[in-house]
C-alpha positions in Angstrom: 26.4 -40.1 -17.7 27.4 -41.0 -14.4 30.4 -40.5 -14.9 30.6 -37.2 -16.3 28.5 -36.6 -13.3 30.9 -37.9 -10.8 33.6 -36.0 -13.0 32.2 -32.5 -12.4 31.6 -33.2 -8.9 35.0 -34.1 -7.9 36.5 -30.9 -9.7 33.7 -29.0 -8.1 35.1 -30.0 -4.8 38.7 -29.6 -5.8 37.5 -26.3 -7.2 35.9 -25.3 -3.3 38.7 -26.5 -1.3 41.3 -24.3 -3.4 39.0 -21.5 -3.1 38.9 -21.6 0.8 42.7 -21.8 1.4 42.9 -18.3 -0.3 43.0 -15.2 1.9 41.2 -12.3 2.1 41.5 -8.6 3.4 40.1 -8.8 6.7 40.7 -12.2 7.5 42.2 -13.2 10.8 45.1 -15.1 11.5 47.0 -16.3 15.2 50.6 -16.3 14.6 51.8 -19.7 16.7 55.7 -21.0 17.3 58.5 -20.6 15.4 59.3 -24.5 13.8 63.3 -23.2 14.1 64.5 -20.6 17.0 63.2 -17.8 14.0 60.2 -17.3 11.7 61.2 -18.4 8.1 57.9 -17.4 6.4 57.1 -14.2 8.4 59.6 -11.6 7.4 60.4 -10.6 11.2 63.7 -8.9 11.5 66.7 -10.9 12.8 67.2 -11.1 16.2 70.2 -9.4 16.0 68.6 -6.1 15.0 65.9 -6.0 17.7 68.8 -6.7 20.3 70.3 -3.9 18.4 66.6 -1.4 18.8 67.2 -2.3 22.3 63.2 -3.7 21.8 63.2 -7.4 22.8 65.7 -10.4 22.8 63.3 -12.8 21.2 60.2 -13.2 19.4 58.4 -14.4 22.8 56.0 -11.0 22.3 54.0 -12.1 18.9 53.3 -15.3 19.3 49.9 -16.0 19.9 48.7 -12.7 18.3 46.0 -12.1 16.2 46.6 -10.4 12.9 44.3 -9.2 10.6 45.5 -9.6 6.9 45.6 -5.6 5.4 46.6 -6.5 1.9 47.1 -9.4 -0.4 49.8 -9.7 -2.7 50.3 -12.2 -5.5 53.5 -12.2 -7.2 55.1 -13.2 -10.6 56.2 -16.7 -9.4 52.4 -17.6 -8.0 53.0 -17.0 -4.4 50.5 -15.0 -1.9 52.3 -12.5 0.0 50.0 -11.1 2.8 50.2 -7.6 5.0 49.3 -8.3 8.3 48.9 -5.9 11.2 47.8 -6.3 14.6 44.3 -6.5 15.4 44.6 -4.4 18.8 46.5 -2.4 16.6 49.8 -1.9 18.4 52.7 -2.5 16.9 55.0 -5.2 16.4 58.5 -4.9 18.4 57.3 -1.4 19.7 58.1 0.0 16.2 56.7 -2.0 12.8 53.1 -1.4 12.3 53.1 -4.1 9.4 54.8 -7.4 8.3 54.7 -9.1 5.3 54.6 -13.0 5.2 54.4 -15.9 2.9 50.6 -17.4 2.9 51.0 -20.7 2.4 54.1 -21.8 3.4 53.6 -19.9 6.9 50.3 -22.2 6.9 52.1 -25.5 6.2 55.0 -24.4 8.7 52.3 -23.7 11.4 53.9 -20.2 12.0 50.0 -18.7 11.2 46.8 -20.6 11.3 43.3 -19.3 10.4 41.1 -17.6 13.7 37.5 -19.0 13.6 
């Protein structure tokens, strides 16, 4: 009996810590550094093209910025695909008013991290 006990309690836990890594609409997010000179997992355009826009040379203007995630996206392969704006609500680059990103593997890249 114990350990069934001990059973269901473990995959309780397993079951709540999943559950809290998921995003929801509404949630807000701080976008940090780069790991590389460009984001991997937030789908920024190259620097090329804001050189390009004439906008910015560098990504220098969204870091530190809090987001709020506008929509949640699951695809076919099991990732989460988020819509994130800006919470002042200005726009990214001084012309994208949203930008899609990978959840979790902008999470385990600290390019995002969650705003408590």
């Amino acid at each position: 009996m114990k350990k069934l006990f001990f059973a269901f309690l473990f995959f309780g836990i397993c079951f709540l810590a999943n559950a809290n890594n998921q995003p929801k609409v509404g949630d807000e997010l701080i976008i940090k550094n780069p790991t590389s000179q460009a984001y991997s997992h937030i789908y920024f355009p190259k620097p090329n093209i804001l050189i390009k826009r004439g906008t910015v040379t560098g990504y220098k203007s969204v870091k530190n910025n809090v987001v709020i995630v506008k929509e949640v996206i699951t695809e076919n392969d099991g990732d989460l695909k988020v819509v994130l704006t800006k919470k002042d609500g200005s726009k990214f680059f001084g012309y994208l008013s949203n930008v899609k990103a990978n959840y979790k593997k902008a999470l385990e890249a600290n390019e995002i991290e969650t705003f408590d």
